[in-house]
N, C-alpha and C positions, 0 to 999 in steps of 0.2 A: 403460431409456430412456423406459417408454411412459409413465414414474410423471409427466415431464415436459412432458407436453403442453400441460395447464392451464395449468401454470406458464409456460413459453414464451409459452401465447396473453395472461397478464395482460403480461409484461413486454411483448409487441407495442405495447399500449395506450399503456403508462407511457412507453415510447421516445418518444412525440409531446411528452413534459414535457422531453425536454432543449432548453437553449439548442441555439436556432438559429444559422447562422454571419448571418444579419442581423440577430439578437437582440447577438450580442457585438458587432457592429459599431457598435450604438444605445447599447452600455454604455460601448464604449469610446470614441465621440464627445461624451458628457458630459465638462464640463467639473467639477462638484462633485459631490462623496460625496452629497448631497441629491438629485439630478437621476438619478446612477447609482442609487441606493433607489427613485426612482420609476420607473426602468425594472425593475429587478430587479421590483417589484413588482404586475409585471403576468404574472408568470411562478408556476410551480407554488412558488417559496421564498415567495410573498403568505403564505402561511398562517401564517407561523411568522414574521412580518415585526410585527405588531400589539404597537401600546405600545412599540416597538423604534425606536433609532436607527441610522443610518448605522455607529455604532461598535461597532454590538453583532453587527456580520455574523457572527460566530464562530460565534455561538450558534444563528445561525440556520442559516448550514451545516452545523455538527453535526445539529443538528434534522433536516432535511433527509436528511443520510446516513445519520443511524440510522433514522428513518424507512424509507429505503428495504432496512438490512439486516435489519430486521424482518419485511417483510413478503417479504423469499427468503427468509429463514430459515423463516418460518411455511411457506412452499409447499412447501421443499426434504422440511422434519419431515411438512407432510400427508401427500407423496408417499411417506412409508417409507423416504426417501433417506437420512438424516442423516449414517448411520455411512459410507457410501461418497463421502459429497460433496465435492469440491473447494472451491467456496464458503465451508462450513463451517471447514474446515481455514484456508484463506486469511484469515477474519476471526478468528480465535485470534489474529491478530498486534496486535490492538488490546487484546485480553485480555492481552497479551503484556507491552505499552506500559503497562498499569496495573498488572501485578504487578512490573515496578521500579520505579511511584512507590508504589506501597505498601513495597517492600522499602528503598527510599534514605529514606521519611520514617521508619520504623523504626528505621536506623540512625543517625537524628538531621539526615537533609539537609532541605532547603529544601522543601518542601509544592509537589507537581506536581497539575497540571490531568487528573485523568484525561479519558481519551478513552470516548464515552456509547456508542460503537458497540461492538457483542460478538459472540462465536461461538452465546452461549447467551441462553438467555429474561431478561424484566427480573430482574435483581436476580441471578440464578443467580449468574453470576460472583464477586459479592462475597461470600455463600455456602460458594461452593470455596474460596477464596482464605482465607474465616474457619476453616473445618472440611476442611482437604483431608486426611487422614488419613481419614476417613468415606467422603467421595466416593468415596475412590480404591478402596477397597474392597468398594463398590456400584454403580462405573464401571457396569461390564454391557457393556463393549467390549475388543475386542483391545489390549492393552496399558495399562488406565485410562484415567481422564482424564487427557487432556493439560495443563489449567493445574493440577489436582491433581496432580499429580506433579512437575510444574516447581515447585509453591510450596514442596513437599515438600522438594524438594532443596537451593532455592535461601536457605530459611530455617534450615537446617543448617551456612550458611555465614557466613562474615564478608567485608565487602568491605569495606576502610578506602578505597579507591578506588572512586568511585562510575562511572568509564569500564569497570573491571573487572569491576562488577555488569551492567553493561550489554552487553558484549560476551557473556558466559557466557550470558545470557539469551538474544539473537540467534542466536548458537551453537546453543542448544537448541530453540529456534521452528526455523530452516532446516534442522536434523538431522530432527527429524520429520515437517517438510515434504518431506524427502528419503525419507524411507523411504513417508512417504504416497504422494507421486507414482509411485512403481511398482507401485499397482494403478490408477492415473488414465486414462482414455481416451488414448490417441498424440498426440493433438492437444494436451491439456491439459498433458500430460507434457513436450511441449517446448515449451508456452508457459513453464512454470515452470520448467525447466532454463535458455531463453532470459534468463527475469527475473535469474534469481541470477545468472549470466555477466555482465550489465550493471549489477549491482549491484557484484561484483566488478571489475569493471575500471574504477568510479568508484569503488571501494576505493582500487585502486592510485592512481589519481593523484591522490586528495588526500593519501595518502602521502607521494607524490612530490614535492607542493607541503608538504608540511611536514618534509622533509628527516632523512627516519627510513630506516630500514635494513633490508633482507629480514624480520629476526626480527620486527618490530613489524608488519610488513605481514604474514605469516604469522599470527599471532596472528589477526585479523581477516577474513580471507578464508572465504566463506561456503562451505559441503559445498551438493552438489545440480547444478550447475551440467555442461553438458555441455566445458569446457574445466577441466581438471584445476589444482587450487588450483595447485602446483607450477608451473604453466606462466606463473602471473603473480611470478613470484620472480625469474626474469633481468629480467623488463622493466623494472624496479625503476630500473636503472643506464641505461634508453634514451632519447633523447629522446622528445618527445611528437609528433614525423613516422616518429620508428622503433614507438613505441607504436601509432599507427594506420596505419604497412605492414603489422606484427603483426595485428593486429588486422583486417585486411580478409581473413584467411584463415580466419578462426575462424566456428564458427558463423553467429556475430550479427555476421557484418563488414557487412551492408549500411548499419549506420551510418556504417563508414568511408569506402563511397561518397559517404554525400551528406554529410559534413561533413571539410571541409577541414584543421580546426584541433582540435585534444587539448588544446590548451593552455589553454581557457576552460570553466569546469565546467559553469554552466547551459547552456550549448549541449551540452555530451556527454550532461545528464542529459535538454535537451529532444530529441533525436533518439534518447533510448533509451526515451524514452515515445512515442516516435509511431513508432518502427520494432515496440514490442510492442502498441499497438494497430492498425495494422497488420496484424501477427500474426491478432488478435482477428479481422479482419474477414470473415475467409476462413469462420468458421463461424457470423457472427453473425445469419444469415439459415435459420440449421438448424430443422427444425420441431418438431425432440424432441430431448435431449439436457442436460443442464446447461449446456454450453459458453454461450448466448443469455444464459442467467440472468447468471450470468459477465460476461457481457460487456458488460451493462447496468451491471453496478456500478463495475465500471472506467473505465465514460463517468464514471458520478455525483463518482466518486473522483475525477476530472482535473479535471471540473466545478467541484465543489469549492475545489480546488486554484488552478485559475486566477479563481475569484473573490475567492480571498484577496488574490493579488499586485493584481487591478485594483482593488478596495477599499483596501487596505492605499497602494496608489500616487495613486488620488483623494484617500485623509483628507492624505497627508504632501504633496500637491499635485507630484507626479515628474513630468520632462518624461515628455513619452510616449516618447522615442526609448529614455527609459532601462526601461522594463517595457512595451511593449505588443509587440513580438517574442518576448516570453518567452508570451507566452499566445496 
């Protein structure tokens, strides 16, 4: 824990770089994409903002998030942490998102956007992904590397269905995120058991909204979680006030406290991101630990996330009734 100190005391500083709640208040009171750019742009995204329009926020949120997993990765590796990190393991899932659009444009699909953030230093990833037979055999860790062996695997296969290539991959991220989390700190360990539970049970009900049948919904349902995959298979056939009675006894029911309704997906998935960060907050103030590091990128993540919808809903001019609830 002591290897974290530093660490902690940089991310203290960086916390002062997230949007303020009267910073979003000034983004979402603009009336044009040009207006919202000139507020964003008095904020830490300025940097990556230059020669750049309204329409190219992507690029510059990316910017932005990789930037920040750069510099934990850098602290987590000073620290001697790497091979026990939660962080680390957590951002393989971007690594993750780039070895199916390397494997679908392979099998002749459509050319995806890889995603700039990683587990590993510039450039590694692509690296493994070119020569994972190598890797995998100068890993130097308990079990190899982890996107060496997933490319290993997964390039032994054929997927004439590119949802199938997808699923298997997911599968294999959440399988070894499961076996990771049981050497992770108690705290961290049901933060991630928490996440998968809310993952799956926004499994179930887009299922549910697309009128498919236990087997298909089994397929899909992620390992890891502290509610047993099996126990989302009867719910399949309930309404969605039987879905969240269910659901208020499990775990993660305090979402089904504060939300009324199952029936509407971005409200399930925005009360499953603010009951897990939440979660987050209880140790975001620890003075040694990884949990803080953690917890910073999970802001940057939402961060993120919510300046797509407010960007995305300035350029297409959306009332605000219809996206400024969502953020």
């Amino acid at each position: 824990m002591s290897g974290y100190t530093y660490a902690v005391a940089r991310v203290r500083a960086l916390e002062n770089g997230l949007l303020s709640p009267g910073r979003w208040e000034r983004l979402a009171a603009t009336e044009t994409p040009d207006e919202a750019w000139r507020v964003l742009g008095e904020t830490v995204y300025s940097r990556w903002m230059e020669n750049r329009s309204p329409y190219q926020y992507e690029e510059v949120i990316w910017d932005e998030l990789r930037t920040t997993a750069d510099l934990l990765r850098a602290l987590v590796e000073e620290g001697g942490l790497a091979q026990e990190s939660f962080l680390l393991a957590y951002l393989l899932k971007y690594d993750m998102h780039n070895l199916k659009i390397l494997l679908l444009e392979k099998a002749g699909g459509r050319p995806g956007k890889p995603a700039p953030v990683s587990r590993y230093e510039w450039a590694q990833a692509a690296k493994i992904m070119a020569d994972p037979k190598w890797v995998e055999l100068t890993a130097g860790q308990e079990g190899g590397d982890p996107l060496a062996r997933a490319t290993i695997i997964f390039e032994q296969k054929e997927f004439p269905d590119p949802q199938e290539l997808q699923r298997e991959v997911d599968l294999f991220y959440y399988g070894y995120m499961a076996e990771r989390s049981r050497k992770l700190s108690p705290a961290l360990r049901e933060f991630w058991a928490l996440l998968v539970d809310l993952i799956n049970l926004r499994i179930l009900l887009r299922v549910k909204i697309m009128g498919k049948d236990r087997a298909f919904l089994a397929r899909f349902l992620l390992p890891g979680g502290l509610v047993p995959e099996k126990e989302f298979l009867p719910a399949l056939a309930w309404s969605a006030e039987e879905i969240r009675n269910w659901w208020f006894w499990r775990p993660a029911g305090k979402l089904a406290a504060g939300l009324e309704d199952f029936s509407v997906l971005w409200r399930v998935e925005k009360a499953a991101d603010q009951l897990l960060t939440g979660y987050l907050e209880r140790f975001r103030r620890r003075a040694f630990g990884e949990e803080p590091l953690f917890a910073y990128f999970w802001d940057k993540e939402r961060e993120g996330r919510k300046l797509r919808v407010l960007m995305a809903a300035k350029i297409n001019k959306m009332p605000a009734e219809e996206w400024k609830e969502r953020i």
